[in-house]
C-alpha positions as CSV (number, residue, x, y, z in Angstrom):
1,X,0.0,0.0,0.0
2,X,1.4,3.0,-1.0
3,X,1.4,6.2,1.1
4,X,0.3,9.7,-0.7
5,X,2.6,12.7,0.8
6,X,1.6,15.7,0.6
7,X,3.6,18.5,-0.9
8,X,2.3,21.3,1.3
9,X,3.6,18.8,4.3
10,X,6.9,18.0,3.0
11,X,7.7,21.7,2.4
12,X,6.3,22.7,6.1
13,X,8.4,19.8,7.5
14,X,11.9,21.3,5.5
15,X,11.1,25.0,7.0
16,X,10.6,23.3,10.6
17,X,14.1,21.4,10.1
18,X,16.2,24.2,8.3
19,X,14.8,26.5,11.1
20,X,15.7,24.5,13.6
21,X,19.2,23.9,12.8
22,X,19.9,27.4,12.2
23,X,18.7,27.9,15.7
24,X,20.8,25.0,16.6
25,X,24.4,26.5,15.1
26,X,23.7,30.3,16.3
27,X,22.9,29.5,19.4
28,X,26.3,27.5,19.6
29,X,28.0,30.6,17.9
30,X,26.6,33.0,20.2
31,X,28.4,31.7,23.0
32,X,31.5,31.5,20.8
33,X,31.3,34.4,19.0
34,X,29.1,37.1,21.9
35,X,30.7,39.0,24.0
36,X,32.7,38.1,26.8
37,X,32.7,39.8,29.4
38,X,35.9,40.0,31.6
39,X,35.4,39.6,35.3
40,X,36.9,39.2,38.7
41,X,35.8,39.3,42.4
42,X,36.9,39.5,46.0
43,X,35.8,38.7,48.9
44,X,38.0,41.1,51.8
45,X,38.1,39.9,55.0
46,X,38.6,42.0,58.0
47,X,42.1,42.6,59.6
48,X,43.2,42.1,63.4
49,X,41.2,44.5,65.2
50,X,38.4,45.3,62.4
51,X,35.1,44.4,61.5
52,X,35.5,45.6,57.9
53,X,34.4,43.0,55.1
54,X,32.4,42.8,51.9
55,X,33.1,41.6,48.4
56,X,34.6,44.2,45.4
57,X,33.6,43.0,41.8
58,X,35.8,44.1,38.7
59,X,34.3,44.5,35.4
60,X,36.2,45.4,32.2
61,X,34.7,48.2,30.3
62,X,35.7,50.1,27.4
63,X,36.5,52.7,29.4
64,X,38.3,51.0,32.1
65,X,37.8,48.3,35.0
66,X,34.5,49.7,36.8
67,X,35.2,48.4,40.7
68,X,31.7,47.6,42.7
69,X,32.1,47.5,46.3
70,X,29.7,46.4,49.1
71,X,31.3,46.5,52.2
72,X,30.1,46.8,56.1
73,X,32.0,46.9,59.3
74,X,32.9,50.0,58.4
75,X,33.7,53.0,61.3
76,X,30.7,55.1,60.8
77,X,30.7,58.3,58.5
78,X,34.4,58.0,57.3
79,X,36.4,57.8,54.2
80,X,38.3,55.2,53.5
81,X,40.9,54.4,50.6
82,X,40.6,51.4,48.2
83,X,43.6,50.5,46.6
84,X,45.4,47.5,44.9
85,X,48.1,46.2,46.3
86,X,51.1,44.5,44.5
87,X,51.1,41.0,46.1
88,X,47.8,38.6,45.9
89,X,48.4,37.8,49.9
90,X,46.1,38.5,53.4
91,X,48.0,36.2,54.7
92,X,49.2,38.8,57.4
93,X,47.1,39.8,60.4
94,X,47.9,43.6,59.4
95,X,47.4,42.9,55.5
96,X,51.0,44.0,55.4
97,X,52.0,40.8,52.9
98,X,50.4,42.2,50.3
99,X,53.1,44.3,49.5
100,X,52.9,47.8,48.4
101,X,50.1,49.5,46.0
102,X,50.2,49.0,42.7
103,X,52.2,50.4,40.0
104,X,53.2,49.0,37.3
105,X,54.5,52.4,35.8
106,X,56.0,53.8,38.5
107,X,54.1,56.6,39.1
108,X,54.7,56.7,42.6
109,X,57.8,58.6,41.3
110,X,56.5,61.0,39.8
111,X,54.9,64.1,42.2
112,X,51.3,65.0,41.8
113,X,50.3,61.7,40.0
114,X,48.1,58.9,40.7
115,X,49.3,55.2,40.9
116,X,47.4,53.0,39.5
117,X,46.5,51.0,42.4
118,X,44.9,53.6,43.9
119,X,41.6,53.6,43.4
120,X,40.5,56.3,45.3
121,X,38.4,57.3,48.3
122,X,35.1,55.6,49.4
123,X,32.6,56.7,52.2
124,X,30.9,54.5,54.9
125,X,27.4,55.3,56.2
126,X,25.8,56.4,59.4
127,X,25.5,52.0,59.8
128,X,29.2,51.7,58.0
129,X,28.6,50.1,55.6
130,X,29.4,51.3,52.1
131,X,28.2,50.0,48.2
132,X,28.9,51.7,45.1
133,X,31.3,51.9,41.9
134,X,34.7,53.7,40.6
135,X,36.0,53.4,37.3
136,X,39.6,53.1,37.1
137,X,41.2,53.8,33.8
138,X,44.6,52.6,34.5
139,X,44.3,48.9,35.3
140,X,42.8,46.4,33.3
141,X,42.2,42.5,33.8
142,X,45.0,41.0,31.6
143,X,48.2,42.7,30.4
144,X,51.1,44.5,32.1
145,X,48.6,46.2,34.3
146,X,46.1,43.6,35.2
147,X,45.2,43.4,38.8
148,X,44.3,40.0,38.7
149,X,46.0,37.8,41.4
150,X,46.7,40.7,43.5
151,X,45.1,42.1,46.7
152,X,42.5,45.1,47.2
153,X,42.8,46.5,50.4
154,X,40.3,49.1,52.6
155,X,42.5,51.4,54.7
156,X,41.4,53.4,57.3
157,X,42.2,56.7,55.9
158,X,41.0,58.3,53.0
159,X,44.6,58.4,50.1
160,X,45.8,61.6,49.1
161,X,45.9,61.3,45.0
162,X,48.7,64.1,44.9
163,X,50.9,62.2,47.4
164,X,50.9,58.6,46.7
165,X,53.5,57.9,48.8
166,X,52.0,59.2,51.8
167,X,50.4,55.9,53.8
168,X,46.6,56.5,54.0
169,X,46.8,54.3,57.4
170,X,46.6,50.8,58.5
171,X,44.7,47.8,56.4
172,X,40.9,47.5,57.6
173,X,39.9,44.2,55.2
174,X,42.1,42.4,52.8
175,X,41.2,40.5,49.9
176,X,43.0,38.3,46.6
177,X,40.9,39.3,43.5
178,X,40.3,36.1,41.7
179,X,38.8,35.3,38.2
């Protein structure tokens, strides 16, 4: 017994197919080819004699690495610096192993500018706790001035941007920024 097919069928069954293995392949070429976003995070721990702790996210931008912090513990209604430190080690009860801030350039040389591991000042709340975002042009996730494996330290004084050598105080929280 033979089977009639018929035409209008066949052709609805081909668009069905075609259709769904050109969803099939750009679906698997979207996650080759779309966009990749370049990301790292840290999760600081407080320092002997602190309460300070939170988590700082790193995003890569076009325009730079945009740092989002969350942090609590904090003293209330203070400034406090957020830099990047050289070595990717809290392994000190001080934060002291993790070395000096970062600069890859050596811009702590020169007077009046900014190293790039300083990341400037953030503010803590009436409850100390501070969240928000910088964007720092000068350091990037891969390359001679990625911060990637390093440490991102709160201190307990807000930095100075024209004098980088100048200590902005003890470390409050510690963390290793990690892919």
């Amino acid at each position: 017994m033979k089977q009639r097919i018929d035409g209008q069928a066949v052709r609805r069954f081909i668009v069905v197919a075609a259709a769904s293995l050109l969803g099939l392949s750009l679906a698997g070429c979207a996650g080759f080819f779309g966009p990749h976003e370049k990301r790292a995070d840290a999760q600081l721990v407080p320092t002997m004699g602190s309460a300070a702790r939170g988590t700082v996210t790193f995003s890569e931008r076009s325009d730079g690495v945009q740092v989002t912090y969350n942090l609590s513990g904090l003293p209330a209604n203070s400034d406090h610096a957020l830099q990047i430190h050289e070595r990717g080690d809290c392994n000190a009860a001080d934060g002291s192993s993790a070395g000096r801030i970062f600069a890859p350039a050596a811009d702590e040389l020169k007077p009046g500018a900014r190293v790039e591991g300083d990341l400037g000042n953030i503010h803590a709340d009436e409850n100390g706790g501070a969240t928000g975002f910088i964007v720092a042009p000068d350091v990037s996730l891969d390359g001679v001035r990625s911060i990637l494996s390093r440490s991102v330290l709160i201190l307990r004084d807000p930095s100075d941007p024209y004098f980088s050598s100048r200590s902005a105080g003890p470390a409050l929280a510690c963390g290793l920024i990690r892919q």
